[in-house]
ZAKEVEX-277955 format. One line per field, with one value per atom (N, C-alpha, C, CB): residue number from 0; x, y, z; atom name. Coordinates in steps of 0.05 Angstrom, whole numbers. Last residue first. Glycine has a CB too. Layout:
residues N
resi = c(NUM|...)
xx = c(X|...)
yy = c(Y|...)
zz = c(Z|...)
name = c(CA|...)
***
This chain:
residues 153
resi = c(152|152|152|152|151|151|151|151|150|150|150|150|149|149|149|149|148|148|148|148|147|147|147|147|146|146|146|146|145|145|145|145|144|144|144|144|143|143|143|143|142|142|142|142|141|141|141|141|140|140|140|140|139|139|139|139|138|138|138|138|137|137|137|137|136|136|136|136|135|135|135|135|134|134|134|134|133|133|133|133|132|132|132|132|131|131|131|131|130|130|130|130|129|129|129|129|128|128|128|128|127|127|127|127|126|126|126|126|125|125|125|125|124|124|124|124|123|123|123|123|122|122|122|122|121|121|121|121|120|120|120|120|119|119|119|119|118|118|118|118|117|117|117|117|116|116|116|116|115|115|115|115|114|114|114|114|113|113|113|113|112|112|112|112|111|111|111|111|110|110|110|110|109|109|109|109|108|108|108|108|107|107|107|107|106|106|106|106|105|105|105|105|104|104|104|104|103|103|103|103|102|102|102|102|101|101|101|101|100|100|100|100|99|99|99|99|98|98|98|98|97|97|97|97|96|96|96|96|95|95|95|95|94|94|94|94|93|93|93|93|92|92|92|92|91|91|91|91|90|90|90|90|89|89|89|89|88|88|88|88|87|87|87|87|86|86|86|86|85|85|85|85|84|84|84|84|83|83|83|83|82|82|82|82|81|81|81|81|80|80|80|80|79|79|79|79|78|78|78|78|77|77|77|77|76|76|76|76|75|75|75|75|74|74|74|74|73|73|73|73|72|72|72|72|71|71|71|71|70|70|70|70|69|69|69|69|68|68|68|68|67|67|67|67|66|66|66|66|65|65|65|65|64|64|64|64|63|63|63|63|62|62|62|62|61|61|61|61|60|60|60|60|59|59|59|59|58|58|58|58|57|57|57|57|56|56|56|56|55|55|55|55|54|54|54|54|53|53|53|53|52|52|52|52|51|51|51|51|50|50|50|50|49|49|49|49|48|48|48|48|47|47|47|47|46|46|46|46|45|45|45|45|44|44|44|44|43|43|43|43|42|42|42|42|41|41|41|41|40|40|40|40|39|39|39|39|38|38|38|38|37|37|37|37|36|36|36|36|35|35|35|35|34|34|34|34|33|33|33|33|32|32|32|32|31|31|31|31|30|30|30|30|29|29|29|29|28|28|28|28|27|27|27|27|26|26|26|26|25|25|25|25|24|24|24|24|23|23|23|23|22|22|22|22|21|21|21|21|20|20|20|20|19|19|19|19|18|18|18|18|17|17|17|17|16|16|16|16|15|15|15|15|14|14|14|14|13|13|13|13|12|12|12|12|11|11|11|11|10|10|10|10|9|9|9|9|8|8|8|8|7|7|7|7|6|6|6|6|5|5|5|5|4|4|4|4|3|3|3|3|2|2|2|2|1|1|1|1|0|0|0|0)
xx = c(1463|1434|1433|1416|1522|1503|1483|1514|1566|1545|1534|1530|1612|1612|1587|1628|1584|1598|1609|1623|1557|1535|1558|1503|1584|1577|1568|1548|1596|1624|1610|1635|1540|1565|1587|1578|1523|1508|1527|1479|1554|1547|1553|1519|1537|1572|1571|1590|1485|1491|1521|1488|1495|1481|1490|1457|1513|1520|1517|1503|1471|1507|1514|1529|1434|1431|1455|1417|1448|1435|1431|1409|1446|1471|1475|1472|1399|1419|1446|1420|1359|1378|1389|1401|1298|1325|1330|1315|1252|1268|1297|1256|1199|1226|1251|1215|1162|1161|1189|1134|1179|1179|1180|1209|1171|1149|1148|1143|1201|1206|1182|1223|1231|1218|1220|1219|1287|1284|1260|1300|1299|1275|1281|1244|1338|1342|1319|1375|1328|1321|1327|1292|1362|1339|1345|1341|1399|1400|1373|1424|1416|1402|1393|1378|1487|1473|1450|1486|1529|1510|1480|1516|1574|1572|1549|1570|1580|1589|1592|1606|1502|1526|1552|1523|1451|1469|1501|1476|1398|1426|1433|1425|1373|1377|1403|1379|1336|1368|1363|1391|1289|1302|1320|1281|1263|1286|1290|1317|1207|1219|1247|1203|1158|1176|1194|1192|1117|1110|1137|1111|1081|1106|1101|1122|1037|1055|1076|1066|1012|1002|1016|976|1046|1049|1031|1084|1047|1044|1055|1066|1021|1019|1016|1001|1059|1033|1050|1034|1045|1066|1035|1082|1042|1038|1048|1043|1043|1025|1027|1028|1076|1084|1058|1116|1050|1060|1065|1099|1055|1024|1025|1012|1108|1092|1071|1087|1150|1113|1111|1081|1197|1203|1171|1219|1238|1209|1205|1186|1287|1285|1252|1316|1310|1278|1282|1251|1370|1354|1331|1363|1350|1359|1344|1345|1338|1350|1362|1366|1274|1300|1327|1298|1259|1249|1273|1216|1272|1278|1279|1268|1245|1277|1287|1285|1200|1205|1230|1189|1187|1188|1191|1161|1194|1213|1214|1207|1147|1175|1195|1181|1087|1108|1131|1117|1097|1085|1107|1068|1124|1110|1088|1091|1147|1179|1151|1218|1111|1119|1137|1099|1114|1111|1127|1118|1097|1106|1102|1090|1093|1100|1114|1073|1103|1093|1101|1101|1122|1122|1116|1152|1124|1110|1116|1075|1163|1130|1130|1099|1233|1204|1179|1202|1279|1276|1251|1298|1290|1273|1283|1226|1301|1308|1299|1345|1253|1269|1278|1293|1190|1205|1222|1195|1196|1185|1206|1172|1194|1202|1185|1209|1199|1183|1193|1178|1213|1199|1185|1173|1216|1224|1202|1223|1238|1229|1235|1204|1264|1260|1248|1236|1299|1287|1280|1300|1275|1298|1282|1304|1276|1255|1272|1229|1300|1307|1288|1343|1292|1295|1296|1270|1270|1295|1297|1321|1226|1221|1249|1187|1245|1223|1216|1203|1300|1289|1271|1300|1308|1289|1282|1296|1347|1329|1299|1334|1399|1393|1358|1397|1420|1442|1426|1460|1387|1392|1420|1390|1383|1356|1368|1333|1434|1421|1401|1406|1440|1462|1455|1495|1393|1402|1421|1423|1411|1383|1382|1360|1456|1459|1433|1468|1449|1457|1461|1483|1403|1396|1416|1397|1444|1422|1408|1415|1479|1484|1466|1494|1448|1461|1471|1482|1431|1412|1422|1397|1482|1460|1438|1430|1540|1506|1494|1486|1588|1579|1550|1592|1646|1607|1604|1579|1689|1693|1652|1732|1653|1679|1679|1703|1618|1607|1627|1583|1633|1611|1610|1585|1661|1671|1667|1666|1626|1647|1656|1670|1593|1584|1609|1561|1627|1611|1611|1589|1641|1668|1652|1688|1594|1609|1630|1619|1585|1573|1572|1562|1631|1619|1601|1598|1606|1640|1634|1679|1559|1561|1595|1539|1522|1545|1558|1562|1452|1475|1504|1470|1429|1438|1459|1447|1386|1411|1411|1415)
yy = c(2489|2483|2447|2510|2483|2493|2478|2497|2525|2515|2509|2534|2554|2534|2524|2511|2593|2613|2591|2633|2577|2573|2580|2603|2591|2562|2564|2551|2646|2638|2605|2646|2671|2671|2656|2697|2657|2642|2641|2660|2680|2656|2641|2657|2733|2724|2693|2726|2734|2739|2730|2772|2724|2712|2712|2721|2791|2750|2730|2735|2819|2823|2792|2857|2796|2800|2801|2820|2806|2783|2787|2777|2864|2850|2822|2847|2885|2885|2877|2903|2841|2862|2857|2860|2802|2799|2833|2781|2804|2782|2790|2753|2834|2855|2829|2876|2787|2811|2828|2827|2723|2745|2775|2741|2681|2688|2708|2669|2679|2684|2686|2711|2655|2650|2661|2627|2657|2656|2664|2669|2625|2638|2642|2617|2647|2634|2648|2638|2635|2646|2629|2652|2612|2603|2633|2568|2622|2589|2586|2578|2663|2661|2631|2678|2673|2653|2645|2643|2693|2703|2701|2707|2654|2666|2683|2646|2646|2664|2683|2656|2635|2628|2642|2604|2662|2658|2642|2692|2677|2656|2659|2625|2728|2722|2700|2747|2729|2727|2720|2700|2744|2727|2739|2714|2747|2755|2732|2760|2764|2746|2761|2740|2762|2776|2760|2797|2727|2753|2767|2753|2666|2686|2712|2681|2628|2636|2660|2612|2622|2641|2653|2637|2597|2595|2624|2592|2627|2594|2587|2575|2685|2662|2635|2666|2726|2694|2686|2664|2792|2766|2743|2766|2845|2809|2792|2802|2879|2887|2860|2915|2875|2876|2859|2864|2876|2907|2901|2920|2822|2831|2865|2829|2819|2811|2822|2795|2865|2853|2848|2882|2861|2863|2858|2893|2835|2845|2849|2823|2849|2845|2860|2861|2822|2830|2829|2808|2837|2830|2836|2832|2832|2851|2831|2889|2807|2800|2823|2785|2824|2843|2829|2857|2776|2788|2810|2794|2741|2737|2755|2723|2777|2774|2761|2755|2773|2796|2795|2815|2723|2726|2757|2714|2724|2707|2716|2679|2756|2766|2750|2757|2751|2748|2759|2720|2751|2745|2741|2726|2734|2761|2760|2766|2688|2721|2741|2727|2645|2650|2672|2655|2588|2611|2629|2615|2525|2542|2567|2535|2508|2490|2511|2473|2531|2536|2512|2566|2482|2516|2509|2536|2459|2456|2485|2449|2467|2460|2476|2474|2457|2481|2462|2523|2471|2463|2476|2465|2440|2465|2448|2469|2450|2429|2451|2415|2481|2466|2448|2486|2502|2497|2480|2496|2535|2522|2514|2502|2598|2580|2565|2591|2636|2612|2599|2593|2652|2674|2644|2693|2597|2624|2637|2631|2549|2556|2585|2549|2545|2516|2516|2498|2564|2566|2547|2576|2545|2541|2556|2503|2571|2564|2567|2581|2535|2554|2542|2552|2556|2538|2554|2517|2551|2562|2545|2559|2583|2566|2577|2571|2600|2588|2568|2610|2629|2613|2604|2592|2644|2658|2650|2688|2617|2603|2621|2603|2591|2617|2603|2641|2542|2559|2585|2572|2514|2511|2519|2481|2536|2536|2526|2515|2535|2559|2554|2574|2472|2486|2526|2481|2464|2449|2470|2422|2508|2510|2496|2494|2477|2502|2506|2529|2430|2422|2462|2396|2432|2421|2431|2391|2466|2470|2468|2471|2424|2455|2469|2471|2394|2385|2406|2367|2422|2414|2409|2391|2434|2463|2441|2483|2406|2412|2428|2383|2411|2443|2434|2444|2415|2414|2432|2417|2431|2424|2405|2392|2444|2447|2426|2440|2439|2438|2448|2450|2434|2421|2416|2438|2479|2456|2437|2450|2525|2514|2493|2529|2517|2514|2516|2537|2521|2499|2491|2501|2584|2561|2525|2566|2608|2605|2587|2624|2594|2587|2584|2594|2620|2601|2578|2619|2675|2663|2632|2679|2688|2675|2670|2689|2652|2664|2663|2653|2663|2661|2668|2675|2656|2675|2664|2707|2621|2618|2638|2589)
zz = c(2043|2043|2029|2019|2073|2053|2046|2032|2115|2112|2078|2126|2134|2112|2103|2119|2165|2148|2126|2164|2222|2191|2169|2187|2259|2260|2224|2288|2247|2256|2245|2297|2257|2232|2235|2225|2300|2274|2250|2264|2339|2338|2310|2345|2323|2324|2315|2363|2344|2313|2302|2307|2391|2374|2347|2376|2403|2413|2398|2435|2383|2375|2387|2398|2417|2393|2372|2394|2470|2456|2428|2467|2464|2472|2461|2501|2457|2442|2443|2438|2493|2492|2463|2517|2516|2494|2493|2455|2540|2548|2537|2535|2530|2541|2547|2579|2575|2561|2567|2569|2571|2592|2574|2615|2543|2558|2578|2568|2481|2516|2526|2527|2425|2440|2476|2434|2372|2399|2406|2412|2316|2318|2356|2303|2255|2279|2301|2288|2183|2202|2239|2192|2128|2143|2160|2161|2089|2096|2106|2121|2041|2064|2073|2060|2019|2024|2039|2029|2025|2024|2027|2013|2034|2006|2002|1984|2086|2081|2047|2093|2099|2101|2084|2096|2148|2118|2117|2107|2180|2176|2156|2177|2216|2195|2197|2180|2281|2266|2234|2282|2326|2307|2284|2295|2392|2369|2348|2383|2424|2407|2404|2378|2481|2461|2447|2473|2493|2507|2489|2548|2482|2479|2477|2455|2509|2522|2506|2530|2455|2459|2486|2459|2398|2424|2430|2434|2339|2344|2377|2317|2327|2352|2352|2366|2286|2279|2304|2238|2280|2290|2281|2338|2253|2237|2244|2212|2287|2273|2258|2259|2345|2322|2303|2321|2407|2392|2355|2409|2412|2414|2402|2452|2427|2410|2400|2416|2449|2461|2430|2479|2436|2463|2468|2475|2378|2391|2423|2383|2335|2363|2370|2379|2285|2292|2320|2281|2243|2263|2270|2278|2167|2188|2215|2183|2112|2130|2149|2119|2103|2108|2107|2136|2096|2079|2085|2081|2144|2123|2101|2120|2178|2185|2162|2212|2173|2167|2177|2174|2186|2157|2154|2141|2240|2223|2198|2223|2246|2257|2235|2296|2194|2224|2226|2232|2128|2146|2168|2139|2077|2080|2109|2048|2080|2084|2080|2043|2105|2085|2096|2066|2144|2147|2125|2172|2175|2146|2152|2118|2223|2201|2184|2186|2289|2270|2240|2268|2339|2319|2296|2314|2404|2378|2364|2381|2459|2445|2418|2466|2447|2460|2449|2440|2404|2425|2432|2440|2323|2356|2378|2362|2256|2281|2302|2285|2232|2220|2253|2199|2189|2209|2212|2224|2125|2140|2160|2126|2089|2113|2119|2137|2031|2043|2062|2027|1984|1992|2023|1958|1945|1938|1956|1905|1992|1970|1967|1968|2045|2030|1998|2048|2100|2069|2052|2054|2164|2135|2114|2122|2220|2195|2177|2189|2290|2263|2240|2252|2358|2334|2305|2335|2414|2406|2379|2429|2467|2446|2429|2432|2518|2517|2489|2522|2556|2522|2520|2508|2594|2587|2555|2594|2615|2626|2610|2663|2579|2583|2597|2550|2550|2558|2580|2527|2523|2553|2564|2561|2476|2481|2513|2458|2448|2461|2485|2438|2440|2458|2465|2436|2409|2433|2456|2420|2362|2376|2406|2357|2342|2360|2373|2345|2333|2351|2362|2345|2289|2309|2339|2300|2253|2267|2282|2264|2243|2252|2259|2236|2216|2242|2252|2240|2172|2193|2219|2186|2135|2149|2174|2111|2139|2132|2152|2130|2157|2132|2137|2085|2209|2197|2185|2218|2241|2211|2196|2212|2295|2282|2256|2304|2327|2303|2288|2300|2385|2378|2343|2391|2387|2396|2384|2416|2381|2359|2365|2353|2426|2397|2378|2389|2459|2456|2435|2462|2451|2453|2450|2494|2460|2435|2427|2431|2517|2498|2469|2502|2529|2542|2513|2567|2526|2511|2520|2530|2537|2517|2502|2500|2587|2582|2552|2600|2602|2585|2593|2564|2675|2644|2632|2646|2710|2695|2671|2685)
name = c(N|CA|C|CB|N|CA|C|CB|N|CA|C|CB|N|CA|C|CB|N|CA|C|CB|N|CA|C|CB|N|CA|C|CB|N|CA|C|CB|N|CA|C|CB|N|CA|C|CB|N|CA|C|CB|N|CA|C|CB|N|CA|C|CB|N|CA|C|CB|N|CA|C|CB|N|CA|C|CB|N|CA|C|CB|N|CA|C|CB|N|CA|C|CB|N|CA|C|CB|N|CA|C|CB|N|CA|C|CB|N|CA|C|CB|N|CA|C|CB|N|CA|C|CB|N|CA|C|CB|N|CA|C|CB|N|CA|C|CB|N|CA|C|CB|N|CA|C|CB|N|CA|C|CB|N|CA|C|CB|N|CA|C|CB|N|CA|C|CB|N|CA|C|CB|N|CA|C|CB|N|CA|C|CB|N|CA|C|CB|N|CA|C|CB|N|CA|C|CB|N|CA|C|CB|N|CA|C|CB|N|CA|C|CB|N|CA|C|CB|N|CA|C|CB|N|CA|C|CB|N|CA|C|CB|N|CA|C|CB|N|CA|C|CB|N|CA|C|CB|N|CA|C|CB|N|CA|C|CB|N|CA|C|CB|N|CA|C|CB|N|CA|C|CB|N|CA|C|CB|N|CA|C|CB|N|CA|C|CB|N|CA|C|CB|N|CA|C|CB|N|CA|C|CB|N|CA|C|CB|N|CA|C|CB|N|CA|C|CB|N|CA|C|CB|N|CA|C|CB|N|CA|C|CB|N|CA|C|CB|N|CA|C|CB|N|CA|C|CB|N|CA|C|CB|N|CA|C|CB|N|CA|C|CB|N|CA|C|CB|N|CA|C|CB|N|CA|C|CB|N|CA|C|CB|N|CA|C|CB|N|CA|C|CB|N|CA|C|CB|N|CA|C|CB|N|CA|C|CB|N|CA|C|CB|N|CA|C|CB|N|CA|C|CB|N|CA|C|CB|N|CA|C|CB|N|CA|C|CB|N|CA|C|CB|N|CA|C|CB|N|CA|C|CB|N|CA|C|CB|N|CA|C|CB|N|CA|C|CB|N|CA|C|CB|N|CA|C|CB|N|CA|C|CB|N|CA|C|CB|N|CA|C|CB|N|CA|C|CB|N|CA|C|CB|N|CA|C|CB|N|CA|C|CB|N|CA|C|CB|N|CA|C|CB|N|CA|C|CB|N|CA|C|CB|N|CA|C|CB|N|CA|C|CB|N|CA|C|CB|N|CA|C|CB|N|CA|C|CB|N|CA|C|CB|N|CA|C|CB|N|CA|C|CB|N|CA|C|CB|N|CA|C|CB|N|CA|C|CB|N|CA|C|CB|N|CA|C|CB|N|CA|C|CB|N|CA|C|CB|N|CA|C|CB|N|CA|C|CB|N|CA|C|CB|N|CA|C|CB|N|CA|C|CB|N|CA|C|CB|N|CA|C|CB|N|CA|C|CB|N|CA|C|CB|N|CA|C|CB|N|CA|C|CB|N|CA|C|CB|N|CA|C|CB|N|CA|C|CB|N|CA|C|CB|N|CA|C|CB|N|CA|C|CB|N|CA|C|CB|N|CA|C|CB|N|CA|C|CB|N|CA|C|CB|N|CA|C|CB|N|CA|C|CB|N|CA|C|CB|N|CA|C|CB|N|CA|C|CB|N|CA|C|CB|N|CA|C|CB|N|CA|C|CB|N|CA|C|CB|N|CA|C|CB)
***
């Protein structure tokens, strides 16, 4: 099964139409990614919770990581930039932290909400090396802004 993601955008607004808290919006998009696409392996988001600081927030998948500071891994170099992190081999990016030794490439998203607002990080998981496009990424990213843009921490 591949994403569809008009499909999947129409859900997720369906789903989370007039929602500002940041968790239920979180829980329920991570849900509605993580079994939209069969190459999701692990689909969840690291909130901000301090200065310079994620910890993990609503998931789908085995177990992630607890805490993970903005100077460490993919996530925290999606925080620290907020720029997308599209990894295609883990094992290529010089400070991933293997909280799964199944993940073979990642993407993760910066969240904000429309005041600017960095809310957290959106963490995708694959066990297939090379899993995620720039397509997935422009998709996604539509996603996060459209669901997160009332949000607030």
């Amino acid at each position: 099964m591949t994403v569809n993601y008009s499909d999947l955008a129409q859900s997720v607004s369906a789903l989370t139409e007039g929602e500002t808290d940041v968790v239920t919006l979180m829980a329920t998009v991570a849900c509605e990614v993580h079994h939209s696409d069969d190459r999701f392996d692990w689909t969840g988001f690291y909130r901000v919770v301090g200065p310079e600081l994620l910890k993990v927030g609503p998931y789908q998948g085995g177990h992630g990581c607890l805490v993970i500071p903005f100077s460490r891994g993919v996530c925290g170099a999606a925080a620290s930039t907020r720029e997308i992190q599209l990894v295609d081999d883990v094992d290529s990016f010089s400070d991933h932290i293997a909280c799964s030794t199944s993940t073979k490439s990642e993407l993760v998203l910066p969240v904000e909400n429309e005041a600017g607002e960095l809310l957290g990080v959106f963490d995708i998981d694959s066990d297939q090396p090379g899993a995620f496009t720039e397509n997935d990424a422009n998709q996604l990213s539509l996603i996060l802004k459209n669901t997160f843009k009332n949000a607030n921490r």
